[in-house]
C-alpha positions in Angstrom: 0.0 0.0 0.0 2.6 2.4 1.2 4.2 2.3 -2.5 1.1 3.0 -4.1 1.3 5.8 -1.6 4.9 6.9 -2.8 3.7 6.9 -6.4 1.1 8.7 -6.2 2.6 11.2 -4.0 5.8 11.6 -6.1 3.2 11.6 -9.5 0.9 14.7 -8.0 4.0 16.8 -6.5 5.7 16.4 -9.9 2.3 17.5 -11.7 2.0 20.1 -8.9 5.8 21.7 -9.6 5.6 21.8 -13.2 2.2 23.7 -13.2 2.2 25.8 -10.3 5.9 26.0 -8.7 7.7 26.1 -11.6 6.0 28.9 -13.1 6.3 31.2 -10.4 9.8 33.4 -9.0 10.6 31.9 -5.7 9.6 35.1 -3.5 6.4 35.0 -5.6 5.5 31.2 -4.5 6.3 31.8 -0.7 4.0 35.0 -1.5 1.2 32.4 -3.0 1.7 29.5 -0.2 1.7 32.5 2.5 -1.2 33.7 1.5 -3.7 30.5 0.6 -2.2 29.0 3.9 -3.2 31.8 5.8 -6.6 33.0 4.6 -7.7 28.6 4.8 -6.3 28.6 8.0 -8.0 31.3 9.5 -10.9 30.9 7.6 -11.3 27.5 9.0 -11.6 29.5 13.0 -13.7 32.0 11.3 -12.1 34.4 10.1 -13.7 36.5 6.9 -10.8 37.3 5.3 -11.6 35.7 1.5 -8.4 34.9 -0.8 -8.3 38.5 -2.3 -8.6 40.0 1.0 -5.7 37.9 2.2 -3.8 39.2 -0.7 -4.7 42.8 -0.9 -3.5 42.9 3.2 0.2 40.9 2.7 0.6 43.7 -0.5 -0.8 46.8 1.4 -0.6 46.1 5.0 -2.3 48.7 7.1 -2.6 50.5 4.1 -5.3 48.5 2.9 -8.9 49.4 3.7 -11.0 46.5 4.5 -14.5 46.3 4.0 -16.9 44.8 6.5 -14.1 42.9 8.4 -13.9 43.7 12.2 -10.5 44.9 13.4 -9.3 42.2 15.1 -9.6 39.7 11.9 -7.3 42.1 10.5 -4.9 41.9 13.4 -5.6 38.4 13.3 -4.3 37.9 9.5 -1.3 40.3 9.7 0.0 37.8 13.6 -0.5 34.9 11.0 1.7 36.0 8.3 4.5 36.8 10.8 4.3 34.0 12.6 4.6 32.0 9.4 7.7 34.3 8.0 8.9 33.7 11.7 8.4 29.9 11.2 10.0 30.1 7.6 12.9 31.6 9.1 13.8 29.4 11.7 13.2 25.5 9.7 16.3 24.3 11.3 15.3 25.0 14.8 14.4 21.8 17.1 11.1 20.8 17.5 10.9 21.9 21.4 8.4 23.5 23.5 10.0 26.6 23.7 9.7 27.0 19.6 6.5 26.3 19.7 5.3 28.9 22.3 7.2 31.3 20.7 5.2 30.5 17.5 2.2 31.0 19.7 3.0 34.3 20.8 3.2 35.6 17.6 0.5 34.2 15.9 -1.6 35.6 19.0 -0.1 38.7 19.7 -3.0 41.2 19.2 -6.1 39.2 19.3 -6.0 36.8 22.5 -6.5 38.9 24.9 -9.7 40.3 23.1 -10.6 37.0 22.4 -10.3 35.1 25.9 -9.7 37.6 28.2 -6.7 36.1 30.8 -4.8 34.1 27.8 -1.7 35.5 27.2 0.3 34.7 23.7 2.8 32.3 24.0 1.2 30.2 27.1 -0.3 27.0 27.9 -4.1 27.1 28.2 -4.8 27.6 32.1 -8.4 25.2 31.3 -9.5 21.9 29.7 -10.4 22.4 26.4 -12.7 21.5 23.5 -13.6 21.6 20.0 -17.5 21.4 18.6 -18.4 18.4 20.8 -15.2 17.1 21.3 -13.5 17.5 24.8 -9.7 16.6 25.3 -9.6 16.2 28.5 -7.8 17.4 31.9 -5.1 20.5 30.3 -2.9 20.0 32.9 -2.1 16.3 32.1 -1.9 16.9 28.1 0.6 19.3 28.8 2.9 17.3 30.5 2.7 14.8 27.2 3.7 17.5 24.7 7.5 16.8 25.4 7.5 13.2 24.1 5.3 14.5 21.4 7.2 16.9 19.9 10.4 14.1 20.7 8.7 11.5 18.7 7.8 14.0 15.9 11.6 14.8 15.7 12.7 11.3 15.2 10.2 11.2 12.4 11.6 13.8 10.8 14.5 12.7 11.0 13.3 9.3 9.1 13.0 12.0 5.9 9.6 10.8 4.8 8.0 13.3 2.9 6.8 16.7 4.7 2.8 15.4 4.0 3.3 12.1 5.7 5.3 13.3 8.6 2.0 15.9 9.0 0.4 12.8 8.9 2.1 10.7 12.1 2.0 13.8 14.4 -2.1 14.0 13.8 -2.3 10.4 14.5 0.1 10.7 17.0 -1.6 13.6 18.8 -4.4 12.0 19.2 -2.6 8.6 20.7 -1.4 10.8 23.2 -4.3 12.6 24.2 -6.2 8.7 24.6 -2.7 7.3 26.4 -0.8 7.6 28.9 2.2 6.8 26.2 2.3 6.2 22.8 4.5 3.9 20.4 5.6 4.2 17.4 2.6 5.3 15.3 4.9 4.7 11.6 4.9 0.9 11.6 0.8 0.9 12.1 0.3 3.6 9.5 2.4 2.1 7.0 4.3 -1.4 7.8 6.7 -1.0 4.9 10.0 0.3 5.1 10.1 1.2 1.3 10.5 4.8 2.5 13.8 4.4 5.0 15.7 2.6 2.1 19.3 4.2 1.9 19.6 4.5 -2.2 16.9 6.5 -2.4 18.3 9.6 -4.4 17.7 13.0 -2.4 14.9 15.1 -3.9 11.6 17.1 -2.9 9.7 13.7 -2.1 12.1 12.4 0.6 13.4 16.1 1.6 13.6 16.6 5.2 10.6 18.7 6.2 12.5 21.0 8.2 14.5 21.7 5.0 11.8 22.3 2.6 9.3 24.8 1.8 7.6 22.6 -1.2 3.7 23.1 -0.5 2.7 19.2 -1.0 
């Protein structure tokens, strides 16, 4: 199955560089990415902000006049595209706790506090939380997991499987650790082959490590 997988993966990023990549200057595709990622990503909390919005607001900043959209959606979207600049800027940092917080406080900076009065950016959650109907459980004992997450996400990295599967592991993983009190090594169930750790396999975009690439698939 898994080489099925690694066909069809290489077959769609190859389609996907040749028509969309390819044909764009580099700053002009981190441009593209920066913005699609961030007006679906916000979009999927909420936020207004349609693709042209997102664009006109990376181009003009607070120059930009927005129409209808409350000020802290625009505050919102300008904390997401630093905190994704800040994240592009620093791929070869660890996976650690203290990276991650300080991806939180950026991407929060102006809107927390209006949002859930107490929270400050860059902190844990001080309450159990939830999402539509789904509760995951006591805050204060899912913190104390995110360590061997973030350690298990490293050594799959470090595996250099492509960026999409390693995004892949860490959801499954996630959720193994909110269920367990530990959690194994989520790879072998997801896919039992090791097709992908072979040593010949030539370096390029498919097997790059996702800390050192910035390919959208």
């Amino acid at each position: 199955m898994c080489e099925d997988l690694e066909k069809q993966y290489n077959a769609l990023l190859h389609e996907y560089q040749k028509c969309v990549e390819k044909k764009m200057a580099p700053e002009d595709y981190q441009q593209y990415n920066e913005i699609l990622f961030s007006a679906h990503s916000l979009g999927i909390e909420g936020n207004s902000y349609t693709i042209n919005d997102t664009k006109a607001l990376k181009e003009l900043g607070l120059g930009v006049v927005p129409t209808n959209k409350p000020l802290v959606e625009t505050m919102e979207m300008l904390d997401h595209f630093h905190a994704y600049e800040q994240m592009f800027d620093s791929t070869q940092c660890p996976l650690t706790e203290d990276y991650i917080l300080s991806l939180h406080a950026t991407l929060t900076h102006h809107t927390i506090s209006y949002r859930h009065p107490g929270a400050t950016p860059g902190e844990y959650t001080t309450m159990d939380m939830g999402a539509g109907d789904t509760l995951f459980g006591d805050h204060e004992q899912l913190i104390k997991k995110v360590p061997d997450l973030l350690q298990h996400t490293e050594r799959t990295i470090e595996k250099g499987l492509p960026p999409m599967f390693v995004a892949a592991i860490f959801t499954g993983t996630s959720y193994i650790f909110i269920l367990s009190e530990t959690a194994t090594d989520v790879w072998p169930a997801f896919c039992p082959t090791k097709s992908f750790f072979r040593q010949d396999t030539p370096s390029s975009s498919l097997h790059a490590n996702p800390r050192r690439s910035t390919s959208v698939p």
